[in-house]
N, C-alpha and C positions, 0 to 999 in steps of 0.2 A: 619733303613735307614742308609746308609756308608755317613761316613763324608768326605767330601774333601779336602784335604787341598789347602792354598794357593797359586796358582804359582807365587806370587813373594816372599815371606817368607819362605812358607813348611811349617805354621802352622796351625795347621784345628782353624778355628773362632770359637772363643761361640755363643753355642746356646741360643738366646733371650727366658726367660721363662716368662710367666705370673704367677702372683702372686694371690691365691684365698683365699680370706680370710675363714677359716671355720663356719659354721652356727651354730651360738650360739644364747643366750636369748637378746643381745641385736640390733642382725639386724636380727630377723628370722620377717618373715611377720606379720601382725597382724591384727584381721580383723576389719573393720571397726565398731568404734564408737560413739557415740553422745558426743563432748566435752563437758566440763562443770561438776557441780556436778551431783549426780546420783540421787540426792532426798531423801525422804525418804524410800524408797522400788528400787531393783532393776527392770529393766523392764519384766526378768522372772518373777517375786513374782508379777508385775504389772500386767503380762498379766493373771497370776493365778485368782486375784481378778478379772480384766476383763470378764474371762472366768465365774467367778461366776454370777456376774452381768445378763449376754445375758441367762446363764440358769434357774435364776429364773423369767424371765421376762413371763410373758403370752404372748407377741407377738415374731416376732421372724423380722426383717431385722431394728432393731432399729440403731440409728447412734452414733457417737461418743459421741454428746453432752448430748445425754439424760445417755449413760454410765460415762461419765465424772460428772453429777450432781448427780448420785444412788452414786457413789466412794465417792462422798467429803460429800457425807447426812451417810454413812459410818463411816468417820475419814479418809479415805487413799485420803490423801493430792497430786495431780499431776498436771501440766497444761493441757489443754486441747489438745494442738500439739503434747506434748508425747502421751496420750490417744490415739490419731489418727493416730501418727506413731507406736505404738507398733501394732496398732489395724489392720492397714494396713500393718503390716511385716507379720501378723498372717492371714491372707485374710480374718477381720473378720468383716472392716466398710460397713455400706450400701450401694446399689446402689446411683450412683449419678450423676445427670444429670447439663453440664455447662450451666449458666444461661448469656447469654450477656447482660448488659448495657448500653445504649446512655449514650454521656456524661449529665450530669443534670444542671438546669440553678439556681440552692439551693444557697445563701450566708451562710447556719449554723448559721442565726439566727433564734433560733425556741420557745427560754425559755425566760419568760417576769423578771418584775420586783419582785414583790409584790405577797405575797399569799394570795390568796383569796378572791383576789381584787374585782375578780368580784361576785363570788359565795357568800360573804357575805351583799353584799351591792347591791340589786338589784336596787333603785332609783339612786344612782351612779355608774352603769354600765358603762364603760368606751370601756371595750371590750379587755383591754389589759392584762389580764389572761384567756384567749377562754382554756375550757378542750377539750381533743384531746379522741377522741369515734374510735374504732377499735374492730379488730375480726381476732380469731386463731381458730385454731382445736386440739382436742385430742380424745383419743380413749379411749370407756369404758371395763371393759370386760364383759360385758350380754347385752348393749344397742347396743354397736357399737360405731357411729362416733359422739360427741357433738361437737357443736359450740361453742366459749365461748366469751362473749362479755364485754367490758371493758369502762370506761367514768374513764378521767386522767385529776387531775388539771394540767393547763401546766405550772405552775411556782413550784409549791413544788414536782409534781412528785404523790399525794395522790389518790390513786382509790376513786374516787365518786361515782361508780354504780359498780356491776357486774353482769353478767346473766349468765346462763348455757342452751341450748336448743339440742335437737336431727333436731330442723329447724333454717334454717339460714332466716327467713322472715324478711320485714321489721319490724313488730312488736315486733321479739324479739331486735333486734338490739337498738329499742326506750326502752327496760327498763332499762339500767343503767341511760341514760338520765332523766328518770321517778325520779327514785330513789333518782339523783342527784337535779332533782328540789324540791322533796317533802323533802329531807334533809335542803338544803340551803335556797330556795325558800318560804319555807311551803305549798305548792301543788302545782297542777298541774291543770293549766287550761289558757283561752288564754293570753296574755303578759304576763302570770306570770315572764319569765325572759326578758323583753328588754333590746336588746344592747350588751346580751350574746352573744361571740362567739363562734362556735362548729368547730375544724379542724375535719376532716374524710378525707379518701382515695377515690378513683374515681371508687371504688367496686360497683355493681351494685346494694346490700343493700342500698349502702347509699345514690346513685346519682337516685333513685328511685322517683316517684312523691309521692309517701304515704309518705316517710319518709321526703321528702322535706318540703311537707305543714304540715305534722305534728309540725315540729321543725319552721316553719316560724309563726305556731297559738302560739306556744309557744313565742313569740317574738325574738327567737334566728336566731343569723345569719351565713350562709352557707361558710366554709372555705374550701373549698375545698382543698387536695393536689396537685401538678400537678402529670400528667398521670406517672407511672410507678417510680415514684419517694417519695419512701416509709421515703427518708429522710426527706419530707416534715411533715408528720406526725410524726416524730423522737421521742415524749415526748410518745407518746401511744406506739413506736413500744421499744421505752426504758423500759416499762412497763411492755409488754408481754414478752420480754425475761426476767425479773426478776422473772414474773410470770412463768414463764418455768420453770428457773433453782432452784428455791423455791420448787415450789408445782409441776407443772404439769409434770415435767421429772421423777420427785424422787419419785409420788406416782401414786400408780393406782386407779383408780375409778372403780365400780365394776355398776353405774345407773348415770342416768345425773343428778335426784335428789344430790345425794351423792356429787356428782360433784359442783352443785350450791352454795349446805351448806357448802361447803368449800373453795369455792371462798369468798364467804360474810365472814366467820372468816378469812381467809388472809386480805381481803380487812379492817378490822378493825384490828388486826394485825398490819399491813402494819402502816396505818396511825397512832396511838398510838408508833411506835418505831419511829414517826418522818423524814417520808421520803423525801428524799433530791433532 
């Protein structure tokens, strides 16, 4: 391009240059990554043991958590949001569907004073330690799909009953309670426990007329949760994730049997290391 020069001077102007600095190591792009320390393992070497995990599994669209609890029953130490974000950069978490919640009308009192207030002393039943009775699912690999059902003191946190069933009837759902009165109680038969209180969910097992008059012969009384508000029963549903990330993520059962006898040693287990 011919430069001009000036008509009042006769000197051509300088030309305005921009100045670009060259692309070196300290402003070249970089791609994006998770601040913070990196752990014990990178998320490559993470997602290596990941990938081991989902291929010894006999099922296949398992989710983060139950990979997160096989990792740490392992030694490879991660939290659980890494797990899920490496899991999900690798397209490898399961299907997932959102769940909306109402707000809930819960104050978060759920855990009483005293252990064993009530379960030890039936003539002074008070009602202010009620155990919290609940039900989860797992899968076998020969049986298929068992129920597993649980009875929670609700001040120490201590399994008093456990079941394992291929049925989710009323009848199973009443033997941790069984278990629980012939432990504490010394059997089973009508008032054996007055004044007990039982919390449950508003599941169709347990808001059932069998299960109702059962647990009403027993002298125990009906705590219902409110509807859709699993915080209500918080001491049992604290229970079953323990019992998840314990036993039932990290190990496979191969018969519901199998299944059973190893809820009952957890559940002795359990209460021998003093659960809190």
């Amino acid at each position: 391009m011919a430069r001009r020069a000036s008509a009042a001077s006769g000197a051509c102007p300088a030309r305005p240059c921009t100045a670009i600095a060259p692309v070196g190591a300290a402003n070249a792009p970089r791609p994006p990554r998770r601040r913070g320390p990196q752990g014990a393992c990178s998320d490559a070497a993470l997602l290596v043991h990941i990938r081991a995990v989902i291929d010894a599994s006999p099922f296949s669209g398992e989710g983060y958590r139950k990979v997160w609890a096989r990792l740490r029953a392992q030694g490879v130490r991660a939290a659980p949001r890494r797990v899920r974000r490496v899991m999900k950069a690798a397209n490898l978490p399961a299907p997932q569907r959102p769940v909306q919640r109402d707000a809930h009308p819960h104050d978060g009192t759920i855990v009483t004073d005293r252990v064993d207030e009530v379960w030890d002393d039936p003539a002074g039943a008070t009602g202010s330690s009620p155990p919290a009775n609940d039900m989860t699912q797992t899968v076998t690999t020969r049986e298929g799909r068992a129920y597993v059902f649980i009875a929670v003191d609700h001040c120490s946190g201590a399994f008093i009953g456990t079941h394992a069933s291929s049925s989710a009837s009323r009848g199973r759902a009443l033997k941790p309670i069984r278990q629980g009165l012939t432990r504490h109680f010394g059997g089973v038969g009508p008032d054996t426990a007055v004044g007990l209180i039982l919390r449950h969910d508003h599941g169709s097992t347990y808001m059932s007329d069998d299960f109702q008059n059962e647990i009403r012969c027993f002298g125990i009384i009906s705590s219902p949760a409110f509807v859709r508000q699993p915080e209500g029963n918080g001491v049992a549903e604290r229970a079953i994730r323990t019992l998840k990330e314990q036993l039932l993520w990290v190990r496979h059962f191969a018969t519901v049997e199998q299944l059973r006898q190893e809820l009952a040693a957890f559940a002795v287990q359990y209460r021998g290391a003093g659960a809190a």
